[in-house]
NUROVO-783889 format. One line per 5 residues: number of its first residue (from 1); their letters; for each residue x, y, z of C-alpha. Coordinates in pm, 1 decimal, decimal comma. Each point is the difference from the previous one (the first is absolute). Layout:
<atoms>
NUM) a) X:Y:Z ~ ...;
</atoms>
This chain:
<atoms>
1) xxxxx) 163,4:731,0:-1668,6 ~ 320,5:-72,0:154,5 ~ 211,0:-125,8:-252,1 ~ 346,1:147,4:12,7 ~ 135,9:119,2:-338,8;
6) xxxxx) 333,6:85,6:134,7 ~ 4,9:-372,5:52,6 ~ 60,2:-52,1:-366,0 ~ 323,0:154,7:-22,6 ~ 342,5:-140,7:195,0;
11) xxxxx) 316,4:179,9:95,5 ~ 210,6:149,8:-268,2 ~ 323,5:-190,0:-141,7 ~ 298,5:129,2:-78,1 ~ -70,6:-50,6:-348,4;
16) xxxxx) -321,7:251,9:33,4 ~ -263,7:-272,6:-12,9 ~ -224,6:-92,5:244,4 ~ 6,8:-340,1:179,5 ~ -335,5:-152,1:83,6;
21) xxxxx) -104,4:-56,7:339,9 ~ -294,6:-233,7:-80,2 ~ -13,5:-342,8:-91,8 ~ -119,3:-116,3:-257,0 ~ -325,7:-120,6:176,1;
26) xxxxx) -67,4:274,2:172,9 ~ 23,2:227,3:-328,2 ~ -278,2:-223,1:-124,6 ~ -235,8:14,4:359,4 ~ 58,4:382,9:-53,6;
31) xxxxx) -149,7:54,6:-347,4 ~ -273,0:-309,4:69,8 ~ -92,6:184,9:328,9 ~ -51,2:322,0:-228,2 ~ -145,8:-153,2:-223,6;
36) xxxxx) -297,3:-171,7:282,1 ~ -28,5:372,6:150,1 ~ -111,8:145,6:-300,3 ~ -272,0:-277,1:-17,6 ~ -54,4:-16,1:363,2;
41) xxxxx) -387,0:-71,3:-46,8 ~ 67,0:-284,5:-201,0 ~ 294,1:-156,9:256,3 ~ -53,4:-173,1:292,5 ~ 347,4:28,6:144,6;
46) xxxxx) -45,0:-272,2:290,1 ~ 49,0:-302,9:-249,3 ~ 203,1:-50,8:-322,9 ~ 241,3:173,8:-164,2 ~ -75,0:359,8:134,4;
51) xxxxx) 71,3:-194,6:361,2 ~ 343,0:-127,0:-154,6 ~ 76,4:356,8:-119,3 ~ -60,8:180,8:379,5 ~ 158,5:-286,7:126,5;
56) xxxxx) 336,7:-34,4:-194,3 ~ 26,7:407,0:119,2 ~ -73,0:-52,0:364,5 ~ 231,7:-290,2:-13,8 ~ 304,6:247,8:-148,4;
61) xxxxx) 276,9:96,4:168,2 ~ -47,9:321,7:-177,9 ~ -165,9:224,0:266,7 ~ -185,1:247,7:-256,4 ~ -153,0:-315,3:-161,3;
66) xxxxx) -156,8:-121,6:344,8 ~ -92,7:374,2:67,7 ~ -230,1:-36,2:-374,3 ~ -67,0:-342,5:116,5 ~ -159,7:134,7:341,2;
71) xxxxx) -129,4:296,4:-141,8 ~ -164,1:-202,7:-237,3 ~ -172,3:-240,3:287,0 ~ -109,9:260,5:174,4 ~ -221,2:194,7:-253,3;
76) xxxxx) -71,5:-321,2:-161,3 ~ -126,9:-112,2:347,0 ~ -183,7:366,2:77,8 ~ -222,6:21,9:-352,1 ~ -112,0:-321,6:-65,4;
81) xxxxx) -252,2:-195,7:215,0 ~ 167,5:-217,5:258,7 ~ 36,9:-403,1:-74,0 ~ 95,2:-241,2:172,6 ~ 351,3:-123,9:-130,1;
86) xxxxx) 236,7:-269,2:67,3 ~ 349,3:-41,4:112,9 ~ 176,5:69,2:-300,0 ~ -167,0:335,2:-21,3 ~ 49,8:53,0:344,0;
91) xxxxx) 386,0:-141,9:15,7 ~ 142,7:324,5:-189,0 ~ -163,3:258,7:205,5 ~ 140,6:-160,8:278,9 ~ 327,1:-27,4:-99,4;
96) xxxxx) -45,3:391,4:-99,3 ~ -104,0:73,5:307,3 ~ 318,6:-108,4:179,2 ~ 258,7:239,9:-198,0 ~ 201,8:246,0:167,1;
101) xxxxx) -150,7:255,3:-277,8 ~ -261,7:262,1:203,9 ~ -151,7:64,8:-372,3 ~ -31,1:-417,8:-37,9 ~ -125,8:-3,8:399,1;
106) xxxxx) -280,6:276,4:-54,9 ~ -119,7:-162,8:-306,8 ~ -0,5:-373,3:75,0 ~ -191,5:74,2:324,9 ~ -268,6:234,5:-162,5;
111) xxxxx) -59,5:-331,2:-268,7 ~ 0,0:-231,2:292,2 ~ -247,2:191,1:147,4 ~ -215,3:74,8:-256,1 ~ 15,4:-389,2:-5,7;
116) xxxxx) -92,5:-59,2:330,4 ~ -357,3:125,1:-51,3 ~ -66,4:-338,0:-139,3 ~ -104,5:-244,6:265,4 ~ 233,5:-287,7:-128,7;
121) xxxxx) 265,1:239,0:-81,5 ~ 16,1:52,2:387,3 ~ 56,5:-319,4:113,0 ~ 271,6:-44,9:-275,0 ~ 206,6:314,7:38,4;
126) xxxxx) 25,6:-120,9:375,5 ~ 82,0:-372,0:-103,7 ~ 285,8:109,7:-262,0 ~ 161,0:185,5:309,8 ~ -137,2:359,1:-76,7;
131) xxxxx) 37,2:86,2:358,5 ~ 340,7:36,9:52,4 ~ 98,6:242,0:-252,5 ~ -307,7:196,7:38,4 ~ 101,0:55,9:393,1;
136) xxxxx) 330,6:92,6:-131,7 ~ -197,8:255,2:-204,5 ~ -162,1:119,0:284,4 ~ 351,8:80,8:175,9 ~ 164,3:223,6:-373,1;
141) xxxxx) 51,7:386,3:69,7 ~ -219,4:19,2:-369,8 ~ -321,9:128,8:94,9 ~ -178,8:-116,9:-305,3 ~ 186,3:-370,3:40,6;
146) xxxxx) -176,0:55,5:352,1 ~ -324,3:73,8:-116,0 ~ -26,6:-314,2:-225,7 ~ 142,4:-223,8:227,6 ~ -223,6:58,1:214,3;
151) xxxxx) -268,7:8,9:-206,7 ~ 17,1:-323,2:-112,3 ~ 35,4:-125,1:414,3 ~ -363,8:158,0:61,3 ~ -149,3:-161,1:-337,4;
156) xxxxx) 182,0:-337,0:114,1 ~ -113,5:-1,1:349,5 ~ -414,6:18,9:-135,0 ~ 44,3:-407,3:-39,5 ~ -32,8:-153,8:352,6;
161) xxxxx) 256,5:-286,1:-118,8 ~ 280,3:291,4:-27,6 ~ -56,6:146,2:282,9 ~ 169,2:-168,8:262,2 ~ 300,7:-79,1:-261,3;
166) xxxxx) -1,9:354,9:-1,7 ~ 33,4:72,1:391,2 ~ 241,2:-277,7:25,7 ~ 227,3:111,0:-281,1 ~ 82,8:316,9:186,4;
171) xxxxx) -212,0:283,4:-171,3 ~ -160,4:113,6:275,5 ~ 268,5:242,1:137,3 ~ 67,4:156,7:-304,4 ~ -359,9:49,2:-69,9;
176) xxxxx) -62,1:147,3:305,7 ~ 312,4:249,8:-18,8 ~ -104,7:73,2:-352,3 ~ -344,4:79,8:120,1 ~ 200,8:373,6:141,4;
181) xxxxx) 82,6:35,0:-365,6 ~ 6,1:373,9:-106,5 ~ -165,0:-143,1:-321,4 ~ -350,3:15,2:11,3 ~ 8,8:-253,1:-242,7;
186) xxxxx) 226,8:-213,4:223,9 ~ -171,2:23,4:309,3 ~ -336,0:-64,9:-203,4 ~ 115,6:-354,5:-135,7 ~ 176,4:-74,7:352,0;
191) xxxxx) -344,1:54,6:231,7 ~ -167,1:-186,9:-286,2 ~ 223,8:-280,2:35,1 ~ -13,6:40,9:391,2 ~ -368,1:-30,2:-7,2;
196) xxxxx) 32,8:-310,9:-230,7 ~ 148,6:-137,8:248,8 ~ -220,2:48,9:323,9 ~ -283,0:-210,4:-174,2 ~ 225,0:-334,6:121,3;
201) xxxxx) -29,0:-59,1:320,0 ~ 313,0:-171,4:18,3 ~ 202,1:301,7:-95,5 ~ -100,1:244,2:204,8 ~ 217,8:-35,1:276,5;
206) xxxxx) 283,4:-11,8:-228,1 ~ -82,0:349,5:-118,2 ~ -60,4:99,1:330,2 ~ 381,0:-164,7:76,1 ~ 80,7:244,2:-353,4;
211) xxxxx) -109,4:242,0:208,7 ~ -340,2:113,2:-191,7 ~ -167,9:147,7:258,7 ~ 156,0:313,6:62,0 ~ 82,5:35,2:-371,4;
216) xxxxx) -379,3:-43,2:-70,5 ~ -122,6:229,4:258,8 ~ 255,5:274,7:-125,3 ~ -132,8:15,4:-280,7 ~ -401,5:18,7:36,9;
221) xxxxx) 87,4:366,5:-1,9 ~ 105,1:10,9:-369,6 ~ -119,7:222,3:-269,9 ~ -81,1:-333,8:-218,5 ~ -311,1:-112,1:49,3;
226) xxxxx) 97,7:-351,1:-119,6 ~ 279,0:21,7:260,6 ~ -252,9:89,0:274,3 ~ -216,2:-295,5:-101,7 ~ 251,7:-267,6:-47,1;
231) xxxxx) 129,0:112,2:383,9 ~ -313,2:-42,4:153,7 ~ -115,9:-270,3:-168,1 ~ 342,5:-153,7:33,8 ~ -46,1:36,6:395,6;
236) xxxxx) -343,2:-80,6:48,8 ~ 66,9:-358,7:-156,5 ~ 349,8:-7,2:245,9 ~ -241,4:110,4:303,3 ~ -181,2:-335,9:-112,1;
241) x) 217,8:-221,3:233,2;
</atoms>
């Protein structure tokens, strides 16, 4: 898991002892949160205490604590089935999501996303304000912070209510220069999210104004066969209007 161990130990005093860099709160969210991980079958960490614990580390201004607290989210998030939660599960991924930390970034979007496979966790990621960061995502040199980012966009942009708060927020340019990506797995979750797209009729002349098109047809020559299919698909529903 991600829990830092170095994080138990501070700088060393003149005197030769070391002075803690944890609180006292956060020492206890540490060894609770080790404690729930060892009987992760038995936890639901959306609710309760085991919330309080990920929460009090996401929350620090101790960046190796929101790392474990991310870290944490995100392979909680991966293994176990996907629920619908509320705001105050949501509210600390969120908050993760915005740090200046690329280890924090890549892990906060790969929860959110695992997330946003649940219907109502769509429309609530979007209400909280999930867009903005996650476009700001989409613009980091951090392939994998990429990757997620985007990730999350194309499972976002399967709700019809999100997607025209996602063409208006400004994602469309990004996704569309992302969708040259030299990562497969980039380019893959940027046609996805493309294609999402084209099945509003409203927004397809704003990807068109993205300039789609001749991304789209670039690419129906790519050695992905999801690629190809998300491109032609993608253009057949554009050639609609």
């Amino acid at each position: 898991m991600g829990i830092c161990l170095s994080c138990f130990f501070g700088k060393r005093s003149r005197g030769g002892l070391y002075e803690p860099l944890l609180l006292e709160n956060e020492r206890e969210a540490v060894a609770d949160l080790l404690t729930y991980l060892e009987n992760r079958a038995d936890t639901n960490f959306f609710e309760g205490d085991p919330l309080r614990a990920l929460s009090t580390l996401a929350y620090s201004d101790n960046v190796d604590l929101q790392r474990s607290a991310a870290l944490a989210f995100a392979e909680i998030t991966e293994k176990e089935d996907v629920r619908e939660v509320d705001r105050e599960t949501m509210e600390p991924i969120m908050y993760l999501l915005q740090s200046h930390d690329v280890e924090v970034q890549r892990a906060a979007s790969a929860a959110l996303g695992n997330l946003a496979v649940n219907t109502e966790n769509k429309l609530l990621i979007v209400q909280m304000g999930g867009l903005e960061p996650l476009i700001r995502q989409m613009l980091s040199p951090n392939v994998e912070v990429q990757c997620n980012a985007v990730g999350c966009i194309t499972n976002l942009a399967t709700h019809d209510e999100n997607k025209s708060k996602i063409a208006k927020s400004g994602a469309l340019v990004p996704l569309t220069r992302l969708a040259r990506s030299k990562d497969m797995r980039v380019q893959r979750n940027a046609t996805g999210a493309l294609l999402n797209m084209t099945h509003s009729d409203e927004n397809r002349q704003q990807l068109v104004n993205a300039g789609a098109i001749p991304v789209l047809v670039g690419l129906l020559n790519s050695p992905d066969t999801d690629v190809q299919y998300y491109c032609t698909t993608a253009l057949s529903n554009i050639a609609v209007d």
